[in-house]
Every structure is written in structure tokens, then in C-alpha cells.
DRENPA-3360 file (N, C-alpha, C; in nm, 2 decimals, always signed):
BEGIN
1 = XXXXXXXX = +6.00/+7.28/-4.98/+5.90/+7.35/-4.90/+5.94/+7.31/-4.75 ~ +5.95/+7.42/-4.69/+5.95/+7.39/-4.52/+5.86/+7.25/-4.42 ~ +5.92/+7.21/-4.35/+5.85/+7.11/-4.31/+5.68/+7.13/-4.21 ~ +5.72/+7.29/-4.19/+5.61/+7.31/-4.11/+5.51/+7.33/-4.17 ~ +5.52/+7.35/-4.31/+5.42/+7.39/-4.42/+5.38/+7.28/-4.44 ~ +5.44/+7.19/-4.48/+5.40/+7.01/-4.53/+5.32/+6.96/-4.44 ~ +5.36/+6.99/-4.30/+5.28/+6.93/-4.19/+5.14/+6.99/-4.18 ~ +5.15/+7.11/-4.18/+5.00/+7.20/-4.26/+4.94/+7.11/-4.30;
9 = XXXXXXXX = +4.97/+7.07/-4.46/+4.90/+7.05/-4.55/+4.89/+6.95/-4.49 ~ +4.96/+6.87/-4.46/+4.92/+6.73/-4.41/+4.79/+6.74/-4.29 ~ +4.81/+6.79/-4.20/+4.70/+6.85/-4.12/+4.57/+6.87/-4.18 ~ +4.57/+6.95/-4.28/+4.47/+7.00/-4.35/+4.40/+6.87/-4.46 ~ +4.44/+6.84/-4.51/+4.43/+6.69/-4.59/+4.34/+6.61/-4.47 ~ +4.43/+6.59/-4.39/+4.33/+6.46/-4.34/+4.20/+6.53/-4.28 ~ +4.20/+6.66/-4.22/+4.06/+6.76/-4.15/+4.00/+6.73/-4.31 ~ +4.05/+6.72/-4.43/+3.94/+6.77/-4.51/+3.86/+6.64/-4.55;
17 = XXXXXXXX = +3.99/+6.52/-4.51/+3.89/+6.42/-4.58/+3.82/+6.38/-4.42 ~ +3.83/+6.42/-4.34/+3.69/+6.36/-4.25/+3.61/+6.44/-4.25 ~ +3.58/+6.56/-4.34/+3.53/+6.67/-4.35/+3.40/+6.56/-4.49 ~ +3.45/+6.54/-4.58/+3.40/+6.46/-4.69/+3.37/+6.36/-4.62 ~ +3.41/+6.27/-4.52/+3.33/+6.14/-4.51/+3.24/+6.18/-4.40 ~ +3.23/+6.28/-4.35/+3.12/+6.34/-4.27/+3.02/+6.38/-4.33 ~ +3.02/+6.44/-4.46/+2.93/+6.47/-4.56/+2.90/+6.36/-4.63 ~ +2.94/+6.28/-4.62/+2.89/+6.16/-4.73/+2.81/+6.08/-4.64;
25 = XXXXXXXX = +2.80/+6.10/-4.51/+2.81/+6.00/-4.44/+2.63/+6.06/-4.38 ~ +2.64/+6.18/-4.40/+2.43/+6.25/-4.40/+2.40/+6.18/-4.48 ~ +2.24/+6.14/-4.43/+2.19/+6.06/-4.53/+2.10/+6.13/-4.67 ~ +2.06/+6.11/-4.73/+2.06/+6.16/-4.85/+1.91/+6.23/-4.85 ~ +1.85/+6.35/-4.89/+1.75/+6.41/-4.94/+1.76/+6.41/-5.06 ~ +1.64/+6.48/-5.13/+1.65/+6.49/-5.19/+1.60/+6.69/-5.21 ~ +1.71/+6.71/-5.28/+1.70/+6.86/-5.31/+1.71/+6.93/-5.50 ~ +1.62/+6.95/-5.53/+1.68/+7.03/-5.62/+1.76/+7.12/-5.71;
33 = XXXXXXXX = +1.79/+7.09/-5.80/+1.92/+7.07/-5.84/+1.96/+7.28/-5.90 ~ +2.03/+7.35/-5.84/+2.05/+7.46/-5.89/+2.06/+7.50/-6.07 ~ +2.12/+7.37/-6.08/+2.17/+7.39/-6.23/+2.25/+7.22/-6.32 ~ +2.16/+7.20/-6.41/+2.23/+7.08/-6.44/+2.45/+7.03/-6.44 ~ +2.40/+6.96/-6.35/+2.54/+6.89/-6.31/+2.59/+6.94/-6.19 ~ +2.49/+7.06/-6.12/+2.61/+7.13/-6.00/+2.65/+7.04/-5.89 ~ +2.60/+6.91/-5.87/+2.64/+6.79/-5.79/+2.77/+6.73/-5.82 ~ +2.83/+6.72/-5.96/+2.93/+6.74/-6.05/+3.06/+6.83/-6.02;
41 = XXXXXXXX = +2.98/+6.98/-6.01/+3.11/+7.04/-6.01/+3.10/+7.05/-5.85 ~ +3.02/+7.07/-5.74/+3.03/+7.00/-5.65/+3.14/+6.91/-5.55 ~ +3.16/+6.83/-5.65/+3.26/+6.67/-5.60/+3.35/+6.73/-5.63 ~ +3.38/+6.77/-5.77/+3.53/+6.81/-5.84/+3.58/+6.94/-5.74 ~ +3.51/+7.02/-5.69/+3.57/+7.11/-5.60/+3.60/+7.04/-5.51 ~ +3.56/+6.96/-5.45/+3.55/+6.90/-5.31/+3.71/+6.84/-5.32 ~ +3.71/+6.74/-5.43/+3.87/+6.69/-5.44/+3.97/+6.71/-5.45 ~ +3.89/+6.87/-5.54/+4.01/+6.92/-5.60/+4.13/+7.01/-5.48;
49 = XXXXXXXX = +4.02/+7.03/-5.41/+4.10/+7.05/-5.22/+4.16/+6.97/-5.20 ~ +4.16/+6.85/-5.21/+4.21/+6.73/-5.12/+4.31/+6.69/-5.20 ~ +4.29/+6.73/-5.35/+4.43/+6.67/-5.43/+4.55/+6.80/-5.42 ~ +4.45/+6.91/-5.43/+4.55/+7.00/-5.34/+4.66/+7.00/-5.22 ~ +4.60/+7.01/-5.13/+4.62/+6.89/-5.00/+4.74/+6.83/-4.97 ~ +4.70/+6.73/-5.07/+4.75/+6.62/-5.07/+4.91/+6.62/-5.11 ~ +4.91/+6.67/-5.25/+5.05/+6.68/-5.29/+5.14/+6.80/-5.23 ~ +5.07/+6.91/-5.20/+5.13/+6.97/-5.07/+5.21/+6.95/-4.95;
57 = XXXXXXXX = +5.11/+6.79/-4.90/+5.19/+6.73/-4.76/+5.32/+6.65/-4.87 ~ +5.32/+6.68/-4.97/+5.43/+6.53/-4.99/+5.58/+6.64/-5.00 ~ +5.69/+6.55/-4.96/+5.80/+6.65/-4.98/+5.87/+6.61/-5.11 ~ +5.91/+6.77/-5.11/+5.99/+6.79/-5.24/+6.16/+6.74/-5.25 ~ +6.23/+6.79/-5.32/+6.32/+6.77/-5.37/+6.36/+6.92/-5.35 ~ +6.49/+6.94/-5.36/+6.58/+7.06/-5.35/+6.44/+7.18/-5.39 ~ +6.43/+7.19/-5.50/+6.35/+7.24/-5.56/+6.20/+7.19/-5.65 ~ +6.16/+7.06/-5.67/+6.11/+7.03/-5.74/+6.06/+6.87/-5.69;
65 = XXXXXXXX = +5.91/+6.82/-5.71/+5.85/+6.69/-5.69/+5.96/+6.60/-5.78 ~ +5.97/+6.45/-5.70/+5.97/+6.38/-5.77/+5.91/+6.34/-5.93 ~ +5.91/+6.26/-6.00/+5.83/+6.25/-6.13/+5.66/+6.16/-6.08 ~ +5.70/+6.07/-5.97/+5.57/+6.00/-5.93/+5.50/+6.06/-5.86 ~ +5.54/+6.15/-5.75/+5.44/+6.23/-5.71/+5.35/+6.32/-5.69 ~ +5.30/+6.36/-5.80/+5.19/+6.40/-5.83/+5.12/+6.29/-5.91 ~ +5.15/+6.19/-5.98/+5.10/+6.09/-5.99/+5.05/+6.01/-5.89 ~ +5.11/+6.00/-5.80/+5.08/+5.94/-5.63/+5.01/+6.04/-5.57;
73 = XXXXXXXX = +4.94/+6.13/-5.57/+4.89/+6.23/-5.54/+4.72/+6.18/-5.57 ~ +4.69/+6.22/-5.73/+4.57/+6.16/-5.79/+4.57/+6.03/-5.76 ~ +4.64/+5.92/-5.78/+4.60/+5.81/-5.74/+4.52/+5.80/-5.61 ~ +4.58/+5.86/-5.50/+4.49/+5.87/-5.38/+4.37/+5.95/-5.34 ~ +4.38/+6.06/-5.39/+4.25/+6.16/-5.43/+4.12/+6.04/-5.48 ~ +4.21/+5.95/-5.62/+4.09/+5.88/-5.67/+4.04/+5.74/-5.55 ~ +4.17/+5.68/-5.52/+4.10/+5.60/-5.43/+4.02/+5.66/-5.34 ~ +4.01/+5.76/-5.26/+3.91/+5.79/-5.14/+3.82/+5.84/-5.22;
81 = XXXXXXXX = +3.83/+5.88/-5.35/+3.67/+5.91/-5.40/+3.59/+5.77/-5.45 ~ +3.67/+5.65/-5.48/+3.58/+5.55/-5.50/+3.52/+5.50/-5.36 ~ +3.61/+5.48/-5.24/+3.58/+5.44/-5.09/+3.46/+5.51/-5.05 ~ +3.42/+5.68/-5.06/+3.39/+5.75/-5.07/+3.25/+5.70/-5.15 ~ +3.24/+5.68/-5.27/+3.11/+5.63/-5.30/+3.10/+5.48/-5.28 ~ +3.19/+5.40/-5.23/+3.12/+5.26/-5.15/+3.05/+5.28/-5.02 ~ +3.10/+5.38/-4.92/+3.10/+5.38/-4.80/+2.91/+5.43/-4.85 ~ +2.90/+5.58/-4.98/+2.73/+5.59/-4.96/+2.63/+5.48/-4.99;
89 = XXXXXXXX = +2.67/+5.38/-5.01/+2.62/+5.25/-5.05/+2.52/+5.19/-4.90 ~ +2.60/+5.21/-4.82/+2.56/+5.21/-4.70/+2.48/+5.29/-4.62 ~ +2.47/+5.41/-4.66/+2.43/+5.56/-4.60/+2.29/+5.52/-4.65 ~ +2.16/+5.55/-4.54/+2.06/+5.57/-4.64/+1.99/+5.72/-4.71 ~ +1.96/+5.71/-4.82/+1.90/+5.79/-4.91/+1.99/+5.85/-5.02 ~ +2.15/+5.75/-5.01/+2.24/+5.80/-5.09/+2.26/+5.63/-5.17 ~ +2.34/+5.65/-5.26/+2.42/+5.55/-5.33/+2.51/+5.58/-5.40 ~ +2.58/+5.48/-5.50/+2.70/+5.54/-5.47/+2.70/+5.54/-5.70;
97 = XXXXXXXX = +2.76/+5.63/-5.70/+2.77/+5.68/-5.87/+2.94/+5.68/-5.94 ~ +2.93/+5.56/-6.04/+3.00/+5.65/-6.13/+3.04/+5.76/-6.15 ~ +2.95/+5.86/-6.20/+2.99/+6.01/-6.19/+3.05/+6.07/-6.10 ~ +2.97/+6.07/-6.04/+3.06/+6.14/-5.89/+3.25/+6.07/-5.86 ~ +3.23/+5.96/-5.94/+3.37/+5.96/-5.93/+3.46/+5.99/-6.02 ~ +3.43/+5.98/-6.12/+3.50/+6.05/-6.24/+3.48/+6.23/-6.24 ~ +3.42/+6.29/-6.15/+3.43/+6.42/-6.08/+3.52/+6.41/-6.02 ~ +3.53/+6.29/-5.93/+3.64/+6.32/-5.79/+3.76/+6.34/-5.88;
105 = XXXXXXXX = +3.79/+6.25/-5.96/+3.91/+6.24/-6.02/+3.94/+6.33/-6.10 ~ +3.82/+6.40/-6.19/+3.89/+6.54/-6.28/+3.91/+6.66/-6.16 ~ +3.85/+6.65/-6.01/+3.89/+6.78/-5.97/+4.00/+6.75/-5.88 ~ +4.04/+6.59/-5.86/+4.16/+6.59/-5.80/+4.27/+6.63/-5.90 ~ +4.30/+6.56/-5.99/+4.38/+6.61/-6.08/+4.42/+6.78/-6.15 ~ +4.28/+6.83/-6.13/+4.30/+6.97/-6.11/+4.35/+7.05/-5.96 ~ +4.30/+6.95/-5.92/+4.38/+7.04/-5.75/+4.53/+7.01/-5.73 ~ +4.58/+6.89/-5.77/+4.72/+6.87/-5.80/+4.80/+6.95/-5.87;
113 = XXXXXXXX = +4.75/+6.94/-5.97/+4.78/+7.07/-6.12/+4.85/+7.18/-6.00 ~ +4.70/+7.22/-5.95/+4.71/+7.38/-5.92/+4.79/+7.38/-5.80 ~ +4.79/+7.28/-5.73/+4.92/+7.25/-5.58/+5.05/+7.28/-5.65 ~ +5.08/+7.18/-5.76/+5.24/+7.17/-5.83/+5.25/+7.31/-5.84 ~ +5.15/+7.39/-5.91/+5.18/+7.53/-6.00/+5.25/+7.61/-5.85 ~ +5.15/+7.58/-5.80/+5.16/+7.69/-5.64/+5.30/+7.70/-5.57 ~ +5.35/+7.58/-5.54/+5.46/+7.56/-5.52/+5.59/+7.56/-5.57 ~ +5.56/+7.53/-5.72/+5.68/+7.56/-5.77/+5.70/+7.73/-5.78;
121 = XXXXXXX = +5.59/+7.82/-5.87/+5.57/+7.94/-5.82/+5.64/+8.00/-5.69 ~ +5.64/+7.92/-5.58/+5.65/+7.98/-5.44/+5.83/+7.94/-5.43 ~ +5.87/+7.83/-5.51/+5.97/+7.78/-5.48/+6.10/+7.91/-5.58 ~ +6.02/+8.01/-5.67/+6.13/+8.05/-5.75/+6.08/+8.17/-5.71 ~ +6.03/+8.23/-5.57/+6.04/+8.34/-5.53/+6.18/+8.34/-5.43 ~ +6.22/+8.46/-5.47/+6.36/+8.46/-5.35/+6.27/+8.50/-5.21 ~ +6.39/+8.47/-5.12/+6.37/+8.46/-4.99/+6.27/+8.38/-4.90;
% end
């Protein structure tokens, strides 16, 4: 992938995660819930951007990620989603959930997924 694209994503990654700790960082209401768990799928979208993101800014290989890197991808998606629910610990009217992190982490790993797909896809188009 071009470097001006990586820089993108890189750009874009870090806008998203102070995009998320700006939202975490409102103090908490309380609102009614549209549909059981949508706070759930919620998070998992949220990360699943940022795992996106993420393995995007990383560089590739001729054609193809390393074998750790998208593994080093989720691993950091999941750390900023645990930091992420310490930091609401602090915030008032929020605290900080289990759930919500085992969200961050199934929708980071899905945004990774779908980063790898994207690029490799992009990498076996000519020109």
C-alpha cells in the first residue's frame, strides 16, 4: 500500500480514537435503550473503525501483512478499549464494563478482518 494511504489511515486512527475518548469522556445519562444490547453493537462498531484504522496505518510487505500484524492490530484496538473503560471510571455518570469491552474486542477484530480483506482485494487489482 502507498505510503500516502498508510499516513491516511494513520491520520484517521488517531482522529478516531480522540473521537472515542471524547465520547467517553461525556458524562453519562441515562437514555433508553432502542433495543436490547444496542450499547453492544454500538462499541463493536466504534472499534471496529479503529481496528480498521489501525491495521491499515501498518505497512505491508510486497504484497501481503506480516503474520503478527493483524494480531498487533487487535491487541491495540483491545488495549484502548480496556483504557477506554478505566478512563469512564472517572467520568461521572458512567463506569466502566466488562461488556463493553469484550464488544470493543469482537468489533475490533472484525474491523481488522475487514481492513486485511480490503487490502489484500485492493492489492490484486492491476494498476
Amino acid at each position: 500500500m502507498p505510503n500516502n494511504l498508510r499516513n491516511l489511515f494513520l491520520l484517521c486512527a488517531i482522529v478516531w480514537a480522540g473521537v472515542i475518548f471524547y465520547l467517553s469522556h461525556i458524562p453519562g445519562v441515562d437514555v433508553p435503550p432502542l433495543f436490547f444490547g444496542n450499547d453492544k453493537l454500538l462499541h463493536a462498531s466504534v472499534f471496529g473503525i479503529l481496528g480498521f484504522l489501525t491495521l491499515g496505518a501498518m505497512k505491508t510487505t510486497v504484497d501481503d501483512y506480516r503474520v503478527f500484524q493483524p494480531l498487533l492490530a487487535v491487541v491495540l484496538v483491545i488495549v484502548y478499549g480496556v483504557l477506554d473503560e478505566f478512563h469512564q471510571h472517572f467520568v461521572p455518570g458512567r463506569s466502566p464494563d466488562i461488556y463493553d469491552v469484550i464488544a470493543d474486542a469482537l468489533g475490533g477484530m472484525l474491523g481488522v478482518w475487514a481492513s486485511y480483506r480490503f487490502i489484500k482485494a485492493r492489492a490484486r487489482k492491476p494498476g
